[in-house]
LUMMAR-166019 format. One line per 5 residues: for each residue x, y, z of C-alpha. Coordinates in Angstrom, 1 decimal, decimal comma. Each point is the difference from the previous one (the first is absolute). Layout:
X:Y:Z ~ ...
***
This chain:
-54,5:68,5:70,8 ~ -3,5:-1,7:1,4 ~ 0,8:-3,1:2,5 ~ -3,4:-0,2:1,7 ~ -2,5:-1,8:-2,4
-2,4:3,1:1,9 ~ 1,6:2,1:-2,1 ~ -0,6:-1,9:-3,4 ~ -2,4:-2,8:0,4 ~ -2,2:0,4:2,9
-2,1:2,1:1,6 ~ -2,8:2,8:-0,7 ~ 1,4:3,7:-0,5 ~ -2,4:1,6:2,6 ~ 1,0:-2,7:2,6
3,4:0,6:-1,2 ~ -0,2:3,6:0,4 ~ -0,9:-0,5:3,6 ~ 3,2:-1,3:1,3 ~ 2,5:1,4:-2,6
2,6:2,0:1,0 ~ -2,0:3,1:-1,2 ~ -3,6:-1,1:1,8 ~ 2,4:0,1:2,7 ~ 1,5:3,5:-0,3
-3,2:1,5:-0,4 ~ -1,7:-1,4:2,9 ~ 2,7:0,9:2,1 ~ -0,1:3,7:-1,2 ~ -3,5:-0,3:1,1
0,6:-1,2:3,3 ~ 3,0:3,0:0,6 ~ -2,9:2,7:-1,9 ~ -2,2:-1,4:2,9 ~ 2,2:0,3:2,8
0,4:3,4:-0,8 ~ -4,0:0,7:-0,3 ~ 0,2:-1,6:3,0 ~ 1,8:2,5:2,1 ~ -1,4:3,1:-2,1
-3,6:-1,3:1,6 ~ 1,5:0,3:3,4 ~ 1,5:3,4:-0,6 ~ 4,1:-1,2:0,0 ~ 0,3:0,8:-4,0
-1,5:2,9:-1,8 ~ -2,7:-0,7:-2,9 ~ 2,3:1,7:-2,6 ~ 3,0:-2,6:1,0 ~ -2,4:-2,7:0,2
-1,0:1,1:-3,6 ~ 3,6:0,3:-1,1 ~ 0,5:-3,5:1,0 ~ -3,0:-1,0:-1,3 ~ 1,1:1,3:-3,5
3,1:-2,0:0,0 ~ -1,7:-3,4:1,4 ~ 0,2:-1,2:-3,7 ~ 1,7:-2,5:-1,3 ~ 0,3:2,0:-3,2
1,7:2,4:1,9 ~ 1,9:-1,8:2,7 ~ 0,9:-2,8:-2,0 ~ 1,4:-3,4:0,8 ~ 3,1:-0,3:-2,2
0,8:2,8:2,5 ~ -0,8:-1,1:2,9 ~ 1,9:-3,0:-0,8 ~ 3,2:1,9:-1,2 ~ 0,0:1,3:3,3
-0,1:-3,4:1,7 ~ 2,7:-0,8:-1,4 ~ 2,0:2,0:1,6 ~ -2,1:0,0:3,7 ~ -0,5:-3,3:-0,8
-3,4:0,4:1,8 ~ -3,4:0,4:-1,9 ~ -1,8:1,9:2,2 ~ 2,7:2,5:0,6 ~ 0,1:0,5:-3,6
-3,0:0,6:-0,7 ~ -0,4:2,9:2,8 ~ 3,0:1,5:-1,5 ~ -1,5:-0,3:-3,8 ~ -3,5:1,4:1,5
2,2:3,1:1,6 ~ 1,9:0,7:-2,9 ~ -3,2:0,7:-1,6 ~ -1,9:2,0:3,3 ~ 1,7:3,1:0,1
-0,4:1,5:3,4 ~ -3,0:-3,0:0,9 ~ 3,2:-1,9:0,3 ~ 0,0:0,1:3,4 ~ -3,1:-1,6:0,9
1,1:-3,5:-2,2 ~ -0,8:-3,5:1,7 ~ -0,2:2,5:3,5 ~ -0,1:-2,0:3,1 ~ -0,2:-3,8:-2,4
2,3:-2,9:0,2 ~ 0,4:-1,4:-3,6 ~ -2,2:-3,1:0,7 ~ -3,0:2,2:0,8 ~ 0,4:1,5:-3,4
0,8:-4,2:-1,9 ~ -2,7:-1,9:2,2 ~ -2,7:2,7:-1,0 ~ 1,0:0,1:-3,4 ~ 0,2:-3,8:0,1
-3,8:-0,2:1,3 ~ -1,5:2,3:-2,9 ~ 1,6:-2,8:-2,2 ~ -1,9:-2,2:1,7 ~ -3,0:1,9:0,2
-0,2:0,7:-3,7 ~ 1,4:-3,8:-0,7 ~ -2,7:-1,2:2,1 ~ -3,1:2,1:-1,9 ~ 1,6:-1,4:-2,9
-0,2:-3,5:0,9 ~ -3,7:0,7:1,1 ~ -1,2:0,8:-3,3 ~ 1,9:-2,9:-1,4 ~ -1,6:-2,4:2,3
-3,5:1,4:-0,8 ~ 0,9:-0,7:-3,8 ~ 1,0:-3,3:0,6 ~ -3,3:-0,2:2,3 ~ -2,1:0,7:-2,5
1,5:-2,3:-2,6 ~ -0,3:-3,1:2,0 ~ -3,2:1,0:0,5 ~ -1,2:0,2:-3,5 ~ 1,8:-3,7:-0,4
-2,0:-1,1:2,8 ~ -3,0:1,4:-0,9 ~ 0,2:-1,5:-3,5 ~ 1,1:-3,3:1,0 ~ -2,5:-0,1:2,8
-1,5:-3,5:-1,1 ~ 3,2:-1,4:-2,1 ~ 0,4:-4,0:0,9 ~ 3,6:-0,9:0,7 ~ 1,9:-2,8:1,7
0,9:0,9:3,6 ~ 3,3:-1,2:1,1 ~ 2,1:-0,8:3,6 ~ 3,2:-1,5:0,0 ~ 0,1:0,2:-4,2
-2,2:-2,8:-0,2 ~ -3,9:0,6:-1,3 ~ -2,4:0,8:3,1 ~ -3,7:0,8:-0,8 ~ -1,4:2,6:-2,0
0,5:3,9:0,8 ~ -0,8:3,1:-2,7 ~ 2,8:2,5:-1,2 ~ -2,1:2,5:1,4 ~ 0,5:-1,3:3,4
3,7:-0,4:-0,3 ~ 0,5:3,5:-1,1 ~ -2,7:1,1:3,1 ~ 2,6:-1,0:2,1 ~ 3,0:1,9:-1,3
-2,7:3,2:0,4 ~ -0,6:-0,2:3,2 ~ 3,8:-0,3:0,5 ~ 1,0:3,0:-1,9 ~ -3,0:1,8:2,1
1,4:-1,1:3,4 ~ 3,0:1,5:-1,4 ~ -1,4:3,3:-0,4 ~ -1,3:0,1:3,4 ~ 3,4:-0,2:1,1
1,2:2,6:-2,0 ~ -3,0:1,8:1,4 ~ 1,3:-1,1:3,4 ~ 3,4:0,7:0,4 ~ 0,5:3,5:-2,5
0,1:1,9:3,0 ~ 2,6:-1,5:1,8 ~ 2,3:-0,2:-3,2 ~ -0,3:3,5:-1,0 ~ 1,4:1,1:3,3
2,4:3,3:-0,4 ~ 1,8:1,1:3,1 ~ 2,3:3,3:1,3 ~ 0,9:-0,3:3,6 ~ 3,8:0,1:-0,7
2,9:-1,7:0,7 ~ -0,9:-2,1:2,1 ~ -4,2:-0,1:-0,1 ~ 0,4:2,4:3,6 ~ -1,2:3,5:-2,5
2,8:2,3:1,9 ~ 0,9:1,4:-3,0 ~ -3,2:0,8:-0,9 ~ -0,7:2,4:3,2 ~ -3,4:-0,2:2,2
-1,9:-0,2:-3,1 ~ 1,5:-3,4:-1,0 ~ -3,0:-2,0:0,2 ~ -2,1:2,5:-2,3 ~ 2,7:1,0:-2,4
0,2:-3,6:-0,6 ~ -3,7:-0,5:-0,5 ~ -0,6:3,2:-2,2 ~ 2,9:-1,1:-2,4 ~ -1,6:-3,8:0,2
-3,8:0,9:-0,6 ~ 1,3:2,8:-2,7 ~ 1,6:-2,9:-1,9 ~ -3,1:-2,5:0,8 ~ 2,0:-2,6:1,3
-0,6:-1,4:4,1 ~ 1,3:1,4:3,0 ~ 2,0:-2,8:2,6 ~ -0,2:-0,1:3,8 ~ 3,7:-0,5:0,3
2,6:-0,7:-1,8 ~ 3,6:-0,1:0,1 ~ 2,3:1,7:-3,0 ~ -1,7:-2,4:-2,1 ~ -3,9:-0,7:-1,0
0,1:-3,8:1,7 ~ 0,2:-2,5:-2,7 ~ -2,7:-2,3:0,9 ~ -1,8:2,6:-1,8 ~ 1,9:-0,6:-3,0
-0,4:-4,2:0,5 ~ -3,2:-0,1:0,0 ~ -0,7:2,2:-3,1 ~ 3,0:-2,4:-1,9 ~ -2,0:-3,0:1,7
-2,8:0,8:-2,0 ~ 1,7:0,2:-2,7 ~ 1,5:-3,4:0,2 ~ -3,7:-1,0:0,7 ~ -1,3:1,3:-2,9
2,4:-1,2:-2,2 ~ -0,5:-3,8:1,8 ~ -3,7:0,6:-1,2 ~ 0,9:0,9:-3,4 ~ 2,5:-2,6:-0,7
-2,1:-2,5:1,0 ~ -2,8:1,5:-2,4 ~ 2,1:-0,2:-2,5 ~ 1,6:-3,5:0,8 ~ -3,9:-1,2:-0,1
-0,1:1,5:-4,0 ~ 3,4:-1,9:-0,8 ~ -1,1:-3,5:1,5 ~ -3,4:0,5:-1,8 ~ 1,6:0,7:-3,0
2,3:-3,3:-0,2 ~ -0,5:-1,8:-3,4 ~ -1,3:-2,6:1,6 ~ -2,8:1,9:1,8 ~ -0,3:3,3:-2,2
-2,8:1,3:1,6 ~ 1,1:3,5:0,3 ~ 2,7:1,7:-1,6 ~ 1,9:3,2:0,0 ~ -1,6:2,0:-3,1
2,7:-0,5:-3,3 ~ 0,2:2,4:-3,0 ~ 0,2:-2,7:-2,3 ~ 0,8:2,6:-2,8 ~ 3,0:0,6:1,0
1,1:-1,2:3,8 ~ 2,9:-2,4:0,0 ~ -0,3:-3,4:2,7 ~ 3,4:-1,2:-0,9 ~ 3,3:0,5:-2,0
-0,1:-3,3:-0,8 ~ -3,3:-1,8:0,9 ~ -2,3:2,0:-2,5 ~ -3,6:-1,2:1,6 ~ 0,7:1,2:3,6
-2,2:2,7:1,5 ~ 1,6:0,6:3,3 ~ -1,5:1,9:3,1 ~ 2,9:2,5:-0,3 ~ -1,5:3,2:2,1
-1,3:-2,8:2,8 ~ 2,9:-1,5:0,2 ~ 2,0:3,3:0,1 ~ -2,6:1,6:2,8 ~ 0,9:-3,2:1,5
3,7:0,1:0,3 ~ -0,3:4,0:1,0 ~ -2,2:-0,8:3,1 ~ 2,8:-2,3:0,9 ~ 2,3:3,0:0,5
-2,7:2,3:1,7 ~ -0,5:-2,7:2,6 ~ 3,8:-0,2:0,5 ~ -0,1:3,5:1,1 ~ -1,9:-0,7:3,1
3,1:-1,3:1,8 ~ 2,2:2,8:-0,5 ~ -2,9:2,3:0,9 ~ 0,1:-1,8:3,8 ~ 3,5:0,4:0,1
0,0:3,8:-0,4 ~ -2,4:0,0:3,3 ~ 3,6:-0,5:2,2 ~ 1,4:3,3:-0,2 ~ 2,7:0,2:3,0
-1,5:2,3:2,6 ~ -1,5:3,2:-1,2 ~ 0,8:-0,7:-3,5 ~ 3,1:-1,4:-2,6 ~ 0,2:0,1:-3,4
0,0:-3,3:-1,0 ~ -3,7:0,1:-0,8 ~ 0,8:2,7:-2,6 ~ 1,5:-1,5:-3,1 ~ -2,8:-2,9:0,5
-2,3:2,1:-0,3 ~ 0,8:1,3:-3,2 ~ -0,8:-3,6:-1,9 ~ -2,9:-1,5:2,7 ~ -2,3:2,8:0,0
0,6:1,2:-3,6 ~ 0,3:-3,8:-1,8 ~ -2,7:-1,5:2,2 ~ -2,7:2,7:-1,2 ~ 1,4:-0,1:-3,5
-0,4:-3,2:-0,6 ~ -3,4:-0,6:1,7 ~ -1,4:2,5:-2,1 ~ 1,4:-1,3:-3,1 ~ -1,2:-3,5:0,8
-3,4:1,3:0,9 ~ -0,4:1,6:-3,2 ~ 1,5:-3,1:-1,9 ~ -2,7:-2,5:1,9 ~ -3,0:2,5:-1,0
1,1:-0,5:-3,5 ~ 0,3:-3,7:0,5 ~ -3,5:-0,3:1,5 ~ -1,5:2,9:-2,2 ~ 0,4:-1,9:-3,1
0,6:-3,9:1,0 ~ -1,4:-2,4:-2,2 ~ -2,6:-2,8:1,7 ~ -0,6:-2,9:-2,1 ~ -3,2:-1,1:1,2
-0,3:-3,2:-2,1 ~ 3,2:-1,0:1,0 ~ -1,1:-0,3:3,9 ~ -2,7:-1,6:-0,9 ~ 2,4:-2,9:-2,1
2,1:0,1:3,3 ~ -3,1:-1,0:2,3 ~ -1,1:-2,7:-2,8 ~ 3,7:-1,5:0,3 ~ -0,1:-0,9:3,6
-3,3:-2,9:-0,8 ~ -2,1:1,8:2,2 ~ 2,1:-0,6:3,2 ~ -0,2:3,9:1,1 ~ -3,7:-1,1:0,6
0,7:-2,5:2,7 ~ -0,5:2,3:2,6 ~ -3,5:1,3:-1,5 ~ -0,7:-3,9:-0,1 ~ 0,9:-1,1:3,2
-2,0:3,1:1,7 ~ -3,4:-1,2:-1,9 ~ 0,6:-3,2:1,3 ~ 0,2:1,5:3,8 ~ -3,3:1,9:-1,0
-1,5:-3,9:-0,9 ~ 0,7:-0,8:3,4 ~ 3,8:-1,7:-0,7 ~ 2,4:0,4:3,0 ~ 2,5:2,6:-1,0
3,1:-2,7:0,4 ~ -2,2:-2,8:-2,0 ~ -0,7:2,8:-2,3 ~ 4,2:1,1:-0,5 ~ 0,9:-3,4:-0,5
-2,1:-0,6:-3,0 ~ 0,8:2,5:-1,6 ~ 3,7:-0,5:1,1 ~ 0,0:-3,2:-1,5 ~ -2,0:0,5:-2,7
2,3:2,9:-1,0 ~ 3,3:-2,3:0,1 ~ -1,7:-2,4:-2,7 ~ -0,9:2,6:-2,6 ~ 3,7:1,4:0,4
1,5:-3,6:0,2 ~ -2,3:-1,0:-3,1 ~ -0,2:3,9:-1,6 ~ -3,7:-0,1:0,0 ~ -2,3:3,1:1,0
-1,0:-0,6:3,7 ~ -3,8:0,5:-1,2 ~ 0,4:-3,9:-1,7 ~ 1,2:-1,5:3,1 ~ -2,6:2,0:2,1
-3,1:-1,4:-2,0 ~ 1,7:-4,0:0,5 ~ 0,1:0,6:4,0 ~ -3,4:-0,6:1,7 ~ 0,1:2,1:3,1
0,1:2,9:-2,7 ~ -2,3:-1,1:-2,5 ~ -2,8:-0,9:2,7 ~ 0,7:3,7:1,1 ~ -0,5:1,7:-3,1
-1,5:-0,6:-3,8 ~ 2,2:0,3:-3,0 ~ -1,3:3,3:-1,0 ~ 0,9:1,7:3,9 ~ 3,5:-1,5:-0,3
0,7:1,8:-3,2 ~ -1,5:3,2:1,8 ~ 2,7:-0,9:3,0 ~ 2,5:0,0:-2,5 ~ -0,7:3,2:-1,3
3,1:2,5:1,0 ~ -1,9:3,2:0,0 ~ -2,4:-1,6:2,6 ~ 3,1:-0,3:2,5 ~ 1,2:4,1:0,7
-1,8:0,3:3,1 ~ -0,4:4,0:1,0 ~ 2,7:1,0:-2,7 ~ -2,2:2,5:-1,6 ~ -0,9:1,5:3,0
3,9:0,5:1,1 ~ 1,1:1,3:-2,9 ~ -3,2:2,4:0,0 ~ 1,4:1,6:3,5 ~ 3,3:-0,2:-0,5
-0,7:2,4:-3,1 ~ -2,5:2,2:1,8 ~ 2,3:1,0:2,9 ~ 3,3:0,6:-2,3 ~ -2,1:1,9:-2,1
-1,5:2,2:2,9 ~ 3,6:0,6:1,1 ~ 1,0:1,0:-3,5 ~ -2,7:2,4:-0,2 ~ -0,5:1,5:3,5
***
């Protein structure tokens, strides 16, 4: 019986398959395999054990039904999965988890998850890279209505407001860039971080099993890889998924009936808005992204809380664990690939922004007015009042502010009828837009391609 919608709703298989119970298993055999490659390099275990354990490393082979009929009777996982690997070792047996506490063996396992969730999340940051930058590209010089506080402002270009979300999404990966080292930290020192167990080739056994499985080697540590590691990885997640929400919270006010200037793509064949209202086209996959970044950003409290571990360590990190790490990357990954289909196929109705600047009279020009005045030799305040006040008349009396402009004097005796219509010309009113959008493209693209 499925409870978690992960396990029949959300959720890509091959981010799924990194933190199921079985991407699990297998990385763990791989961190025991190593241990014991480990200690063959430094002459404690014979290449033909090594080899025999080697063999058996294999989830095929050791599997994890058995492992976990044996924790149920040890009631400890770790312990029963030595004892499933040695029931398979023959006389390699011996030589099993030697000289490991059982976190050595789960927060190395735990940081190949991460590595391999984190290359995943890579590539899927490049894709969704590259498609805002085809949508920026293409909407470069696309007229729209720029808005603050949900009121009309003064003209800006789709192109621009997408530029914006690239550069975001690049930050991002310069993060991910950033801090991949300190997430995908493994470590073996023992019981308490002091490597006793290990012998007077702790500190090398510990970097040969580390660097074998490609993961980072600590300073110190205590039984435990220190959780701010763990914070800050889950802090970028929640980060991420801030930027993508709002992305897609930008596509669902766009796409209100009442502005419909961008939509969500519809399969008009067959898609269904509604069961009862027949003409909706709802942003379902934004609005679903949406509500799954919610819960990826709820994960970053938890995440701080597993950082106060009582001394050298507790387990009250442990079962938390299980859902931040595993649900946080899930979800972000499905939400990233759910945006790249949003943005990869939205719809831009270009007329339609055009209508929406025509409905406002002209009064998104006031600021290109005003500034022409200042140019005519106006004084700044002198200049903001007329257009102020000219501005309240033509919404008081709904006329377009280019009617009341042409009865006031100070504007008329500043410029002729035919440079007035010029001012009040949207496209001539996007500043360096262009040239923003331009680099924000060309260094997201340079870091997709390097």
């Amino acid at each position: 019986m499925s409870v978690s919608p992960l396990d029949y709703r959300y959720g890509r298989p091959e981010a799924k398959e990194i933190w199921s119970r079985e991407g699990r298993h297998s990385r763990q055999l791989d961190v025991e395999r190593a241990l014991v490659w480990a200690h063959c390099q430094l002459g404690r275990v014979s290449a033909e054990h090594y080899d025999m354990i080697a063999d058996i490393s294999d989830p095929g082979i050791v599997t994890a039904d058995r492992v976990d009929e044996i924790e149920a009777e040890t009631r400890h996982d770790i312990m029963a999965l030595t004892k499933a690997m040695a029931e398979k070792a023959g006389e390699a047996a011996w030589c099993i988890h030697l000289g490991a506490t059982s976190n050595d063996i789960v927060d190395s396992a735990v940081a190949l998850q991460i590595r391999d969730s984190i290359r995943l999340q890579r590539q899927s940051l490049m894709t969704l890279l590259t498609t805002l930058c085809d949508l920026a590209e293409r909407e470069r010089d696309t007229v729209m209505l720029g808005r603050t506080h949900g009121q009309a402002a003064v003209p800006i270009t789709f192109g621009l407001k997408i530029a914006v979300f690239v550069d975001e999404f690049r930050r991002h990966l310069i993060r991910l860039d950033e801090l991949e080292s300190r997430a995908i930290t493994g470590k073996f020192l023992g019981a308490v971080g002091t490597g006793a167990a290990q012998g007077k080739n702790a500190k090398e056994l510990q970097q040969l099993i580390l660097e074998h499985l490609g993961l980072t080697v600590p300073v110190a540590t205590t039984q435990v890889v220190g959780r701010d590691r763990y914070i800050e990885w889950v802090g970028w997640m929640a980060n991420v998924a801030a930027s993508v929400e709002k992305l897609l919270q930008e596509v669902r006010n766009l796409q209100r009936s009442e502005i419909a200037e961008v939509g969500e793509w519809f399969d008009v064949e067959k898609q269904v808005g509604s069961s009862t209202m027949a003409h909706k086209r709802n942003p379902i996959t934004a609005e679903n992204a949406s509500g799954l970044a919610r819960i990826v950003r709820s994960m970053i409290i938890p995440s701080y809380e597993n950082a106060l571990l009582w001394h050298e360590r507790d387990l009250a990190n442990s079962s938390s664990e299980r859902f931040t790490l595993s649900h946080a990357m899930i979800l972000l990954d499905d939400i990233l690939a759910k945006s790249d289909k949003v943005m990869g196929k939205c719809v831009v109705d270009v007329e339609r922004m055009l209508a929406n600047i025509e409905s406002q009279n002209g009064l998104v020009m006031a600021e290109k007015i005003m500034l022409a005045l200042v140019d005519e030799g106006i004084h700044r305040d002198q200049a903001h009042e007329i257009l102020r006040a000219a501005s309240m008349v033509a919404v008081a009396e709904n006329r377009h502010l280019r009617e009341i402009c042409g009865e006031d004097d100070a504007v008329t005796n500043a410029f002729s009828p035919e440079e007035l219509d010029e001012l009040f010309d949207p496209s001539s009113h996007l500043g360096v837009s262009g040239e923003i959008v331009d680099e924000a493209i060309k260094l997201a693209r340079a870091m997709v391609n390097q």
